[in-house]
C-alpha positions as CSV (number, residue, x, y, z in Angstrom):
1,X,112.1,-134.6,-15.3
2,X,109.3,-136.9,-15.6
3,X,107.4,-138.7,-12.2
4,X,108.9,-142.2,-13.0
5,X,112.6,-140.9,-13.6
6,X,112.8,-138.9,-10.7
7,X,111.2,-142.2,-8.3
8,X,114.5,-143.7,-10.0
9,X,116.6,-141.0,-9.2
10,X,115.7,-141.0,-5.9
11,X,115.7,-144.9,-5.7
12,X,119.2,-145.3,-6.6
13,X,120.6,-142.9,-4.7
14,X,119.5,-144.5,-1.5
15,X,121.0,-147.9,-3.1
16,X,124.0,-146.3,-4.3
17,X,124.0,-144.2,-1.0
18,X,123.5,-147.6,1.3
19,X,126.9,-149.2,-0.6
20,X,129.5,-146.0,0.0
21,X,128.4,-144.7,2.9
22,X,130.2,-146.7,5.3
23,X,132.3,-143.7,6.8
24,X,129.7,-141.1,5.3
25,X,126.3,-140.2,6.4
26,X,123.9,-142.5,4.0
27,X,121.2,-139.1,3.7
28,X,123.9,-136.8,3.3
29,X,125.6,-139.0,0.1
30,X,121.7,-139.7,-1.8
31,X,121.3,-135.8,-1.0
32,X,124.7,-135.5,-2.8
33,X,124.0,-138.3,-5.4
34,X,120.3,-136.3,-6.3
35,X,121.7,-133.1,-6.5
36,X,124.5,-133.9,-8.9
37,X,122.1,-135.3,-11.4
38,X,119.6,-132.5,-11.1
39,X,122.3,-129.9,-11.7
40,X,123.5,-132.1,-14.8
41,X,119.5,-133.1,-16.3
42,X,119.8,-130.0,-18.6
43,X,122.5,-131.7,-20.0
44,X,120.6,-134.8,-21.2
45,X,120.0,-135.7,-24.7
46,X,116.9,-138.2,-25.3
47,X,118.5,-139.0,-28.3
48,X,121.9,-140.5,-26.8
49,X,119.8,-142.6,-24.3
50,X,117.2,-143.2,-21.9
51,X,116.8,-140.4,-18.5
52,X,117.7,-143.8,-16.8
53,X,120.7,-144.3,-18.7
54,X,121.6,-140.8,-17.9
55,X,120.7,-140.9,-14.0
56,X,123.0,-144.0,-13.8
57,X,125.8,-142.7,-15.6
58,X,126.1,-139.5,-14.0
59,X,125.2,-141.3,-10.5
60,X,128.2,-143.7,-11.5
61,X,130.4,-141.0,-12.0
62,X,130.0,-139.1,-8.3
63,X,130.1,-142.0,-6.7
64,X,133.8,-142.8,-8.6
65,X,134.1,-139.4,-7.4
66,X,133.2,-140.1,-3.9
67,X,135.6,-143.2,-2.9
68,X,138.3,-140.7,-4.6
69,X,137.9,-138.3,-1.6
70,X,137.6,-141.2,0.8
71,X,140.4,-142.9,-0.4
72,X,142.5,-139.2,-0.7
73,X,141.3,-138.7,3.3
74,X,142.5,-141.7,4.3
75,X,145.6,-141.4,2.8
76,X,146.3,-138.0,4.6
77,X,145.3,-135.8,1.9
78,X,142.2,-133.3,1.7
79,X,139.1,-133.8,-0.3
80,X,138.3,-131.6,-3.1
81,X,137.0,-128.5,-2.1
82,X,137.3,-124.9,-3.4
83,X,137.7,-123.9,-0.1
84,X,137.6,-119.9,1.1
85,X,138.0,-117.3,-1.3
86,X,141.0,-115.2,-0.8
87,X,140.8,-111.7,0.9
88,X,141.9,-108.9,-1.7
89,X,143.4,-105.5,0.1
90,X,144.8,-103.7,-2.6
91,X,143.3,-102.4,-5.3
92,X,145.8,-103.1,-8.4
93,X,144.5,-106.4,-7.7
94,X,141.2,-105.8,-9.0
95,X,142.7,-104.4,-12.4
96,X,144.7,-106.7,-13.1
97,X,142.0,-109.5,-12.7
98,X,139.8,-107.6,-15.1
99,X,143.0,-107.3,-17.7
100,X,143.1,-110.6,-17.1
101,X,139.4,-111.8,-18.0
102,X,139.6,-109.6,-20.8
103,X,142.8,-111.3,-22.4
104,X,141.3,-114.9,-21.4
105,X,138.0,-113.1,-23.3
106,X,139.9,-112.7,-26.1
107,X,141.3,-116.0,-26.5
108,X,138.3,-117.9,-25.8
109,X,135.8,-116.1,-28.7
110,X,138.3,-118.0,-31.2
111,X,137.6,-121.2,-29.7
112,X,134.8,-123.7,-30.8
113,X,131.8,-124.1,-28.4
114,X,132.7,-128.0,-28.1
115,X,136.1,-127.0,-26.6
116,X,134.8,-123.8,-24.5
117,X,132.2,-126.3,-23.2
118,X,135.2,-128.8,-22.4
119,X,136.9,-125.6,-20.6
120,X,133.9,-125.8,-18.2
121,X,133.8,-129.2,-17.6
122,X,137.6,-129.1,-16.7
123,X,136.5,-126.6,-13.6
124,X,134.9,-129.4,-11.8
125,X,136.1,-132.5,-13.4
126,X,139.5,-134.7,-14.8
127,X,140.2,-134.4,-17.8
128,X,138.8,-138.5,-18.8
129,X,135.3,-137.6,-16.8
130,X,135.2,-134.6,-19.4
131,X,136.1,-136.9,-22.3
132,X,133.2,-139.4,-21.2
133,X,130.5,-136.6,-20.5
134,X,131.4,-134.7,-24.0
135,X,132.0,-138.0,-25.5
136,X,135.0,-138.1,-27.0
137,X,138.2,-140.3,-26.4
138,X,140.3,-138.8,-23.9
139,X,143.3,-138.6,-26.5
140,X,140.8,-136.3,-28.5
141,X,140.4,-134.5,-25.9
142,X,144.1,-133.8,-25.3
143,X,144.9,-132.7,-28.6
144,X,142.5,-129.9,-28.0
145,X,143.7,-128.8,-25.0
146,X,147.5,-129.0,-26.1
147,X,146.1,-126.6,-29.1
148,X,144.2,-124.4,-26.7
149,X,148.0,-124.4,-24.5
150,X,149.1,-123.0,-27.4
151,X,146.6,-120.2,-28.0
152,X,147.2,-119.2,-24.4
153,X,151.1,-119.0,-25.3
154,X,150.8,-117.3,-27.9
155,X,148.4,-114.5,-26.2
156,X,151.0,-114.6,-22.8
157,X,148.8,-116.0,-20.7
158,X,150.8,-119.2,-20.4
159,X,151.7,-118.2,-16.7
160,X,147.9,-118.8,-16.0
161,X,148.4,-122.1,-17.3
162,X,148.7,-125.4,-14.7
C-alpha cells in the first residue's frame, strides 16, 4: 500500500469512526475500520478501481457491518462472534472430523475456484456482501450455491449443511 493511500486509509477511518461510534470507543472502531481493509488489500485489483475506491468500499461495508451488531445488541441479541472453541474429550471425535474434512476435500476439488473462493467469503460474510466483493448479482450467486447444496447431497454431507 502506497504512502498516500494509507494517509486515506487512516483518514477515513477516524471520519467514519467519529460518525458510528456513539456507543463504541471511536479508537477501537478506526482500529477496527484499518484492520479490515489491510487484511482485504491483497484482494485489490488496480484494474477494477482506484486503492481509494477500494478503501471506501470495504470501509463501507464494516461499517454496514458495524450498526448490524449495534442494532442486533440493542435488540437483545449478541453480536457476531465465533466465540470459544468447544472442548473435545473423546477421541472418536477427532476421526470423525478428519473423515469429515476428507469428504468436504473431495467435494470441493470438483468445484471452480470462483465458487471455492465464494465458500470462503460465506465464513465471514452474508451471502449479498459475498455477491458485491466477488461481483456478481446475488441471484448468481445463489444458483451456485443451490448447485454446490446439491454436490454436498449427493456426497451425504447434506447434514453438514445450514
Amino acid at each position: 500500500m502506497d504512502t498516500p493511500t494509507l494517509s486515506f486509509l487512516l483518514r477515513l477511518a477516524r471520519i467514519k469512526a467519529g460518525q458510528v461510534a456513539q456507543s463504541l470507543d471511536p479508537e477501537d472502531t478506526a482500529q477496527d475500520l484499518v484492520l479490515e481493509v489491510l487484511i482485504r488489500f491483497p484482494k485489490f485489483d488496480p484494474d477494477r478501481a482506484t486503492a481509494e475506491a477500494f478503501v471506501e468500499q470495504v470501509m463501507k461495508g464494516k461499517v454496514c457491518k458495524l450498526l448490524r451488531d449495534r442494532q442486533r445488541l440493542k435488540r437483545g441479541g449478541t453480536a457476531r462472534s465465533p466465540g470459544p472453541l468447544p472442548e473435545r474429550a473423546d477421541p472418536s471425535d477427532f476421526i470423525r472430523d478428519a473423515d469429515l474434512r476428507m469428504d468436504l476435500e473431495t467435494v470441493l476439488e470438483h468445484i471452480p475456484d470462483a465458487l471455492r473462493a465464494a465458500c470462503d467469503q460465506l465464513q465471514r460474510e452474508t451471502v449479498s456482501e459475498a455477491a458485491r466483493a466477488i461481483g456478481v448479482p446475488r441471484s448468481t450467486l445463489d444458483s451456485a450455491l443451490n448447485g454446490l447444496q446439491s454436490q454436498f447431497r449427493k456426497a451425504s454431507l447434506d447434514r453438514y449443511l445450514s
